[in-house]
N, C-alpha and C positions, 0 to 999 in steps of 0.2 A: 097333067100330073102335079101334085099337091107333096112339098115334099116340107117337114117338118129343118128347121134348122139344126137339131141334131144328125140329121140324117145328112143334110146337104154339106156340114162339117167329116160327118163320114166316108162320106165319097169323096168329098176334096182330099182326105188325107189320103184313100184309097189311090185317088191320079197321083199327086204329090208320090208319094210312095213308088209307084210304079215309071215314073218318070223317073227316080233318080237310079234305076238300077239300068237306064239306056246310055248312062253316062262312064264316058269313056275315061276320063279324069276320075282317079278315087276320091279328091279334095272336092272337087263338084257334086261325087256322089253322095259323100256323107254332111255335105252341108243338107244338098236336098233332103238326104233321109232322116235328117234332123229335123227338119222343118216337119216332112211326114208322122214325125214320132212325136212332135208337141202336139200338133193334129189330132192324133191318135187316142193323145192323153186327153184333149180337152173333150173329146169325143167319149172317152171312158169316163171322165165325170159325167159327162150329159147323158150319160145313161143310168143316172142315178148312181155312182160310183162302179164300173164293172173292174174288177182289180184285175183279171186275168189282161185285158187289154192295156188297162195302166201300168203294171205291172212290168208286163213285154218291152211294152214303149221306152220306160222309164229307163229301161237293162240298156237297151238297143240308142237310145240317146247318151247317155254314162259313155258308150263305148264309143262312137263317133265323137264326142266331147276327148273321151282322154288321146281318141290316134289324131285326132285336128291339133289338140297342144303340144302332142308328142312333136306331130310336121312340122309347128309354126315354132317350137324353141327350139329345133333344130338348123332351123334357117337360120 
């Protein structure tokens, strides 16, 4: 199988992504989904810009950013 590095970015954010919602820890989960959701995005450029995919990511990152600072100035 011949897979295109967009593609292979794709899928990785695909595991990524699915991997962090087997996480028992929300702070592990939304790091992981963090990482999934830059993935996601850089995977949405490489598709010659797809905004629905960057778009999503973009929301769904914002929001794991603001509940991670939320935890970490609360500590």
């Amino acid at each position: 199988m011949n897979f295109t590095t967009t593609e292979l970015i794709g899928y990785l954010a695909s595991l990524v992504l699915m991997i962090s919602f087997l996480m028992k820890n929300i702070i592990k989960l939304r790091i992981i989904n963090s990482i999934g959701a830059i993935l996601f995005i850089g995977y949405g450029i490489m598709l010659a810009i797809s905004w629905p995919i960057i778009i999503t990511n973009a929301f769904i990152l914002c929001v794991n950013t603001y509940y991670l600072m939320k935890h970490y100035n609360q500590s």
